[in-house]
Biotite code that builds the C-alpha atoms (Angstrom):
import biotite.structure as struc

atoms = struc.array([
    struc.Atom([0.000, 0.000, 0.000], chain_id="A", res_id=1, res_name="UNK", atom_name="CA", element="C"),
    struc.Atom([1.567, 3.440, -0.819], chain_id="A", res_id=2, res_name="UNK", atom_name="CA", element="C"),
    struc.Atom([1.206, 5.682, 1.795], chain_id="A", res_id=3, res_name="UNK", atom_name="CA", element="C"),
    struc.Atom([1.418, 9.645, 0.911], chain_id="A", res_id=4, res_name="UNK", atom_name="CA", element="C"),
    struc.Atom([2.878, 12.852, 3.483], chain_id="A", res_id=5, res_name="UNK", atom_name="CA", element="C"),
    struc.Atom([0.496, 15.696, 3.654], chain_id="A", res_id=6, res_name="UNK", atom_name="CA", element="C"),
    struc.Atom([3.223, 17.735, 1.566], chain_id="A", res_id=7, res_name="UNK", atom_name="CA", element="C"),
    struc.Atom([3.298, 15.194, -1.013], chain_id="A", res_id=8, res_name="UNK", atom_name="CA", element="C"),
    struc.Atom([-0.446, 14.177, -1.454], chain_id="A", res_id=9, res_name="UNK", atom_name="CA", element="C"),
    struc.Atom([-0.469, 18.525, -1.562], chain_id="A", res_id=10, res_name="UNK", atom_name="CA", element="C"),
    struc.Atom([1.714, 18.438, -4.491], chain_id="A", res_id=11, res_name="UNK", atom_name="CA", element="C"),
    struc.Atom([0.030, 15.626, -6.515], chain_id="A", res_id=12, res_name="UNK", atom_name="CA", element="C"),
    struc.Atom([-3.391, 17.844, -6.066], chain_id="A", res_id=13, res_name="UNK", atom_name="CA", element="C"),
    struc.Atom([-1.793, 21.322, -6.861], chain_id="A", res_id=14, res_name="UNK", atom_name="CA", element="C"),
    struc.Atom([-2.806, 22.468, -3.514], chain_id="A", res_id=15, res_name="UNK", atom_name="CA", element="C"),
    struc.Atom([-0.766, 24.191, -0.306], chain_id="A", res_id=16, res_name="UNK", atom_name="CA", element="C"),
    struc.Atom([-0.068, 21.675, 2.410], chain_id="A", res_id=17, res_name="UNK", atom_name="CA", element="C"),
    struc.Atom([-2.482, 24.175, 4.421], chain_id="A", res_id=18, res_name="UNK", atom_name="CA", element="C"),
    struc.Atom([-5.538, 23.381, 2.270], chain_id="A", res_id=19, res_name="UNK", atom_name="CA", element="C"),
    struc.Atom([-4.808, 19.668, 2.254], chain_id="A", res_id=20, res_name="UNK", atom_name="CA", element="C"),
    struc.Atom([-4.567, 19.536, 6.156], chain_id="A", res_id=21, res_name="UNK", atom_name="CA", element="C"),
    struc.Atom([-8.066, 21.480, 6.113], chain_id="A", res_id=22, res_name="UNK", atom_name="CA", element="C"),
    struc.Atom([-9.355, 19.039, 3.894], chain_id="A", res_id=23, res_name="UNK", atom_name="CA", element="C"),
    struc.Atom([-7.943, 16.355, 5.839], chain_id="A", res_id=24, res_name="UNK", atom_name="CA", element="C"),
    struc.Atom([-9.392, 18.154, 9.531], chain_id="A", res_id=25, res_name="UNK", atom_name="CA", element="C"),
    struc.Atom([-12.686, 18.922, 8.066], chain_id="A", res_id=26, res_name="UNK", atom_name="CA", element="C"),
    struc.Atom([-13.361, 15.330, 7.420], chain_id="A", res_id=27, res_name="UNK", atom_name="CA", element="C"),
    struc.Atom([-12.972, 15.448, 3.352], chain_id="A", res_id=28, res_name="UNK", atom_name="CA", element="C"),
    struc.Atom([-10.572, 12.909, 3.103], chain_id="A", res_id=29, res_name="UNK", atom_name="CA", element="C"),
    struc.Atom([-9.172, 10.594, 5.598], chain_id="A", res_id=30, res_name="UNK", atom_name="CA", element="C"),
    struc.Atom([-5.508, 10.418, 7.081], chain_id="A", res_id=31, res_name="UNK", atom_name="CA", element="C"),
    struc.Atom([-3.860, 8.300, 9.685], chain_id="A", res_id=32, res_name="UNK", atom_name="CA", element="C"),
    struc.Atom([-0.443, 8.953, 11.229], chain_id="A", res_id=33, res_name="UNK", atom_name="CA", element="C"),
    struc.Atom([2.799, 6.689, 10.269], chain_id="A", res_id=34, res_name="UNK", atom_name="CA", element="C"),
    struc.Atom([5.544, 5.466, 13.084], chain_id="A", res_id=35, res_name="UNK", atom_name="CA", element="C"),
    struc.Atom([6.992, 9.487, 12.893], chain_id="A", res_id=36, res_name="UNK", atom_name="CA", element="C"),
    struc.Atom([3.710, 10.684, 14.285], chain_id="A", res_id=37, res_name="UNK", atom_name="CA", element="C"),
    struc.Atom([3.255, 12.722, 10.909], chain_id="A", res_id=38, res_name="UNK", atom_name="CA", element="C"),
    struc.Atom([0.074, 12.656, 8.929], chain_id="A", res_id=39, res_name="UNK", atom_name="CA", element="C"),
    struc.Atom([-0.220, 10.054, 5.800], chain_id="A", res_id=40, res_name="UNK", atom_name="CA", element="C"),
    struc.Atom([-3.416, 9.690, 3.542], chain_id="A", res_id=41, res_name="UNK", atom_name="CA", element="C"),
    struc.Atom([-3.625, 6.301, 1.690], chain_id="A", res_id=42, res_name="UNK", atom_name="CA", element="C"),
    struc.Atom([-2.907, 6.008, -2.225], chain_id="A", res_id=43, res_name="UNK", atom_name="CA", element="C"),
    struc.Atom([-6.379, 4.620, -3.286], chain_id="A", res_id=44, res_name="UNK", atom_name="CA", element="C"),
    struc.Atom([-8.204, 7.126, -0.762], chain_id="A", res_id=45, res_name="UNK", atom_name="CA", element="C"),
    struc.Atom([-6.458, 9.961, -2.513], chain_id="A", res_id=46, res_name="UNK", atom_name="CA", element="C"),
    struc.Atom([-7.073, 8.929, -5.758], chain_id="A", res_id=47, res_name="UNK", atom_name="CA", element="C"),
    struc.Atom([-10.639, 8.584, -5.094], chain_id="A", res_id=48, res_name="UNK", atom_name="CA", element="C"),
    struc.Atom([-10.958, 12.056, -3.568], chain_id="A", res_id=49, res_name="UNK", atom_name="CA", element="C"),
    struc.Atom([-8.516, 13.732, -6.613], chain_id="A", res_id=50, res_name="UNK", atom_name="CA", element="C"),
    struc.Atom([-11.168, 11.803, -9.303], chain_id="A", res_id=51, res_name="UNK", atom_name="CA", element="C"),
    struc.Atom([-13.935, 13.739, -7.160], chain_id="A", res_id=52, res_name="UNK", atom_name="CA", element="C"),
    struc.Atom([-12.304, 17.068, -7.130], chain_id="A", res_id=53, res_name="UNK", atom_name="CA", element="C"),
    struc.Atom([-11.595, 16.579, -10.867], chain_id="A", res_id=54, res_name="UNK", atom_name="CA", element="C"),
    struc.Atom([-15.363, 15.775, -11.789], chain_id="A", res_id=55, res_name="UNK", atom_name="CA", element="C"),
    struc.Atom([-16.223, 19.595, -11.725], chain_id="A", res_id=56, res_name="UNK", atom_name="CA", element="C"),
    struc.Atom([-12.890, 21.146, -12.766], chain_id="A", res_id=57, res_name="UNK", atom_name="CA", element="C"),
    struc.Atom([-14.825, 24.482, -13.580], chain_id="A", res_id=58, res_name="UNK", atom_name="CA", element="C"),
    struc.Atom([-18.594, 24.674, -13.343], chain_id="A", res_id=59, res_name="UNK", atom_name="CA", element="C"),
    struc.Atom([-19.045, 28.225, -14.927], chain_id="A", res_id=60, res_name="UNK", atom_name="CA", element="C"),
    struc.Atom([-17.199, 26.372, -17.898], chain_id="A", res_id=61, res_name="UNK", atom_name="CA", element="C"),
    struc.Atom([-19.423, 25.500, -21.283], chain_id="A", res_id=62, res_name="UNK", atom_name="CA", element="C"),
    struc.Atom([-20.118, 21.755, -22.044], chain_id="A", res_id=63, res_name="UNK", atom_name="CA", element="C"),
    struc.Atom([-17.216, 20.368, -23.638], chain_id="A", res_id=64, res_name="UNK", atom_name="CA", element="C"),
    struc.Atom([-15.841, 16.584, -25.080], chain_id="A", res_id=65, res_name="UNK", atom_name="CA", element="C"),
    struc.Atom([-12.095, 17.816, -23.766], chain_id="A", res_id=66, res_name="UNK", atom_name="CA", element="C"),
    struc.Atom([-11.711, 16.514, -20.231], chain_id="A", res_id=67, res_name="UNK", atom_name="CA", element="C"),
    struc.Atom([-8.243, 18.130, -19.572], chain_id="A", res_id=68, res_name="UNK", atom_name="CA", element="C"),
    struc.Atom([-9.040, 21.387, -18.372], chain_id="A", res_id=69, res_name="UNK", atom_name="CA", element="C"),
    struc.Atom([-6.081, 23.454, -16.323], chain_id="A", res_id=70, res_name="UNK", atom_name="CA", element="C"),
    struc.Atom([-7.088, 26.809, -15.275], chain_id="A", res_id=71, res_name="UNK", atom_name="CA", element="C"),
    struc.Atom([-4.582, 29.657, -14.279], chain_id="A", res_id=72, res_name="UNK", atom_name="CA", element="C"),
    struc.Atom([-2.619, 33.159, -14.485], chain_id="A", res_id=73, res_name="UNK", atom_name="CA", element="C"),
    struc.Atom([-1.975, 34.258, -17.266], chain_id="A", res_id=74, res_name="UNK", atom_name="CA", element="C"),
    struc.Atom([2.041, 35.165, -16.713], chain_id="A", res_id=75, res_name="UNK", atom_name="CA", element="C"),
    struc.Atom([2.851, 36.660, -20.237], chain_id="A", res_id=76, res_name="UNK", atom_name="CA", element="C"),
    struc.Atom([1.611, 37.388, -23.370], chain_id="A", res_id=77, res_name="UNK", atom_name="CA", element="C"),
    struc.Atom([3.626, 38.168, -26.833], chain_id="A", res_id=78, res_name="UNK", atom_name="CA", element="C"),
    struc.Atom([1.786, 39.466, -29.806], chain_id="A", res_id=79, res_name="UNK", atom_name="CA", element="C"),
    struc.Atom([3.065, 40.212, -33.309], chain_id="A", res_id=80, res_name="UNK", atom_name="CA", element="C"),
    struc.Atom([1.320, 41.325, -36.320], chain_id="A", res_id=81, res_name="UNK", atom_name="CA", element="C"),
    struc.Atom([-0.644, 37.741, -36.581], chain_id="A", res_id=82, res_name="UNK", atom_name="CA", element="C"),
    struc.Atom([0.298, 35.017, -34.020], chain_id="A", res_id=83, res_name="UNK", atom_name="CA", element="C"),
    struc.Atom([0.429, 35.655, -30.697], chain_id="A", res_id=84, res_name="UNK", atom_name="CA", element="C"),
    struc.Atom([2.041, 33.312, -27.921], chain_id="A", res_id=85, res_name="UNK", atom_name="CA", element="C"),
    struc.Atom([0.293, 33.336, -24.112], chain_id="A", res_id=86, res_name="UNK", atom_name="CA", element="C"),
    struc.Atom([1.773, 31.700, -20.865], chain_id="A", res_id=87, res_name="UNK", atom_name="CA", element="C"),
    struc.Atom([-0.489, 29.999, -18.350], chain_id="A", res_id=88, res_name="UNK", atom_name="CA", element="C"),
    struc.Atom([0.575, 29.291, -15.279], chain_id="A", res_id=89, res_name="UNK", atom_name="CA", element="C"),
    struc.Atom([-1.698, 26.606, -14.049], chain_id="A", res_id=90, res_name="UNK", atom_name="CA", element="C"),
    struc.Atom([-0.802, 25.008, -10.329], chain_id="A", res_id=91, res_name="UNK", atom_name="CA", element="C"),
    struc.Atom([2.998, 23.450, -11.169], chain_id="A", res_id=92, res_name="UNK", atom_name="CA", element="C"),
    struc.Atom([2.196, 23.131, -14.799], chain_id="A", res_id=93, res_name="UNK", atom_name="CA", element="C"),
    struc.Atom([3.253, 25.759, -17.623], chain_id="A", res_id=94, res_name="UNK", atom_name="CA", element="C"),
    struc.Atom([1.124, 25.828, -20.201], chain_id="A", res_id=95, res_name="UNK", atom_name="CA", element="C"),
    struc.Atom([2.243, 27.496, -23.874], chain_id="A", res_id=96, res_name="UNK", atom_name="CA", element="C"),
    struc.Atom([-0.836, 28.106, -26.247], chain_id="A", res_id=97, res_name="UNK", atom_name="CA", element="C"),
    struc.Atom([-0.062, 29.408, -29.850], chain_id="A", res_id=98, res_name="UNK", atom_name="CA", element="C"),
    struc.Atom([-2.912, 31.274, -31.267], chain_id="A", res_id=99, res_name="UNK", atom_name="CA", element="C"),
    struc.Atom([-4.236, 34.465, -33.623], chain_id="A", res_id=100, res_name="UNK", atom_name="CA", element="C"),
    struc.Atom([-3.670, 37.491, -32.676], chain_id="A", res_id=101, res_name="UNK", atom_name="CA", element="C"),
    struc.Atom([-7.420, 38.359, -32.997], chain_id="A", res_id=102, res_name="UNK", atom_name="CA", element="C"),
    struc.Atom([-8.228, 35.962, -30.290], chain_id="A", res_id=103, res_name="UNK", atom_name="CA", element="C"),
    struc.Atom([-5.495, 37.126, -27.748], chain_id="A", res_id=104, res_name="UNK", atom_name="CA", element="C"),
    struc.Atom([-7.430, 40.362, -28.133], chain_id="A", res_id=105, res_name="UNK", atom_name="CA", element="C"),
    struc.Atom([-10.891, 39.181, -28.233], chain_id="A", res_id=106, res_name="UNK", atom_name="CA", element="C"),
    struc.Atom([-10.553, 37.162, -25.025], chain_id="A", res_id=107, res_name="UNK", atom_name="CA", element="C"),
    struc.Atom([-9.079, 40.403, -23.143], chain_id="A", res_id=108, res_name="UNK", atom_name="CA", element="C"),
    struc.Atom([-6.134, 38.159, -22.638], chain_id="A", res_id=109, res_name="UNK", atom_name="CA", element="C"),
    struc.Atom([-3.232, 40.187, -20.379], chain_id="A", res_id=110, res_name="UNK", atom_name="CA", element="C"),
    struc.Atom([-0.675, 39.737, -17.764], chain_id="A", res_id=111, res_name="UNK", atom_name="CA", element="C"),
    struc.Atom([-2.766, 38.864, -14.894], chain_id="A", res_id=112, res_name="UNK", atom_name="CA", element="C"),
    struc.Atom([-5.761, 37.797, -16.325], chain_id="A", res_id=113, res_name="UNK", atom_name="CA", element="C"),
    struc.Atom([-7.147, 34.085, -15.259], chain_id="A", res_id=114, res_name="UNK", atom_name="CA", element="C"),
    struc.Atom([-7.646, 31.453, -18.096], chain_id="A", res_id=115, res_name="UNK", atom_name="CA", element="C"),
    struc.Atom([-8.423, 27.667, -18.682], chain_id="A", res_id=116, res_name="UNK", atom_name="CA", element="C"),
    struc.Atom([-6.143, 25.907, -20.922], chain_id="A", res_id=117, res_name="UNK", atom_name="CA", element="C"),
    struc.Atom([-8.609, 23.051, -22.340], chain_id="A", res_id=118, res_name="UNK", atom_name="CA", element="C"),
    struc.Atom([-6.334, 20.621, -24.083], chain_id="A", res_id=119, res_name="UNK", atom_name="CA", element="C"),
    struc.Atom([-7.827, 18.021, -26.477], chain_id="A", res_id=120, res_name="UNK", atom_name="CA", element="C"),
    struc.Atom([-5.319, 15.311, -27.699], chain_id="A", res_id=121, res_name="UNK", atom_name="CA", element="C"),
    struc.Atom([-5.314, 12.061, -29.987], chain_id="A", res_id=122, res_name="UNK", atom_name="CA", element="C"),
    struc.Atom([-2.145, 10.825, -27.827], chain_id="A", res_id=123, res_name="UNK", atom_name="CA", element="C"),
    struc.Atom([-1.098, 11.130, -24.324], chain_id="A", res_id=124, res_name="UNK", atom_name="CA", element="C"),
    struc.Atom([1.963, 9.378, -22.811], chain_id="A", res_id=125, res_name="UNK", atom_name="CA", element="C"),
    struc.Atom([1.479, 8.579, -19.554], chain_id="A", res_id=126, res_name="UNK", atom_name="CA", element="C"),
    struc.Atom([4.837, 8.059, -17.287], chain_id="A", res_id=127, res_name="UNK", atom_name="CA", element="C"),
    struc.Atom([5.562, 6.300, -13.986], chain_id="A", res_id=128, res_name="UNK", atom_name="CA", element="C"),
    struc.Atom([7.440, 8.846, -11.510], chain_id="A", res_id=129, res_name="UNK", atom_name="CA", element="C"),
    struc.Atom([9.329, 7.496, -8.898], chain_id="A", res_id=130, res_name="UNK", atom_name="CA", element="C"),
    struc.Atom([8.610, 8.631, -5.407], chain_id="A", res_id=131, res_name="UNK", atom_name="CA", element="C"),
    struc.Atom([10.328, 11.961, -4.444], chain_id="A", res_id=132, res_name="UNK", atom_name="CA", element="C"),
    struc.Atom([12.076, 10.641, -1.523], chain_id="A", res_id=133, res_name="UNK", atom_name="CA", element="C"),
    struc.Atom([12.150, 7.395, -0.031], chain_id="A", res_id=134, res_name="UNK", atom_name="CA", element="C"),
    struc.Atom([11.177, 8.507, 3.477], chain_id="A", res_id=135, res_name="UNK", atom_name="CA", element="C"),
    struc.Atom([8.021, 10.608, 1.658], chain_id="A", res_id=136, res_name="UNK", atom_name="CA", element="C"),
    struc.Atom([6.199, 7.764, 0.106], chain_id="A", res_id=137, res_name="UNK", atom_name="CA", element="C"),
    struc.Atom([6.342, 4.212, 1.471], chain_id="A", res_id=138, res_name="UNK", atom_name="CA", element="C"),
    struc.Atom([5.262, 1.250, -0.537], chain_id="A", res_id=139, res_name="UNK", atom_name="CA", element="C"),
    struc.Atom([4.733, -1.981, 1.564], chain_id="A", res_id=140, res_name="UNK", atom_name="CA", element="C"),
    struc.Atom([3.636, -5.924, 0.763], chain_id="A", res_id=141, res_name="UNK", atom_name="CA", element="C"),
])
């Protein structure tokens, strides 16, 4: 069973440490405490409750088929005559959308502003990561 730190599970979720021990204390999701004393939250419990938070990513968002849905700051925006590159930052990820001019301006898009990166792909390649440290993530029989 892999067992997850608060600071961990916090930075699979894209969430403080502070809002994943409220979570935790308001009864959300469940946690026990490992031979240290220090709060742990089980693999398949946190899984669970990351599929629920991931059900509604957005709720003011329109109906969509594209299930990947990473919302952010915008962090920069470069505009030429045509094209126009923007820069989300969305939790740990960077996202890099390429797109008209016309839209970056119809969309208000600016330094600042928040957006949703929806991303539809044909292909996604899915990697294993190995735990950050091996006294942050225990797996056992």
């Amino acid at each position: 069973m892999t067992m997850f730190r608060i600071g961990e599970a916090a930075d699979l979720l894209g969430v403080s440490a502070d809002t994943m021990r409220r979570w935790v204390d308001a009864g959300r999701l469940a946690a026990g405490r490992d031979e240290h004393g220090h709060r742990v939250i089980d693999g398949v419990d946190l899984a669970g409750f990351a599929r629920a938070q991931a059900a509604d990513p957005d709720a003011g968002a329109e109906r969509s088929s594209a299930r990947n849905r990473l919302r952010g700051i915008v962090v920069d925006v470069r505009k030429d005559t045509v094209m126009a590159q923007v820069d989300i930052q969305a939790g740990p990820f960077r996202v890099v959308s390429l797109m008209s001019r016309e839209a970056v301006d119809e969309l208000g898009l600016r330094v600042g502003s928040v957006a949703v990166a929806v991303i539809k792909s044909t292909t996604v390649v899915v990697e294993r990561a190995a735990p950050a440290t091996p006294s942050r993530a225990r797996a056992g029989g």
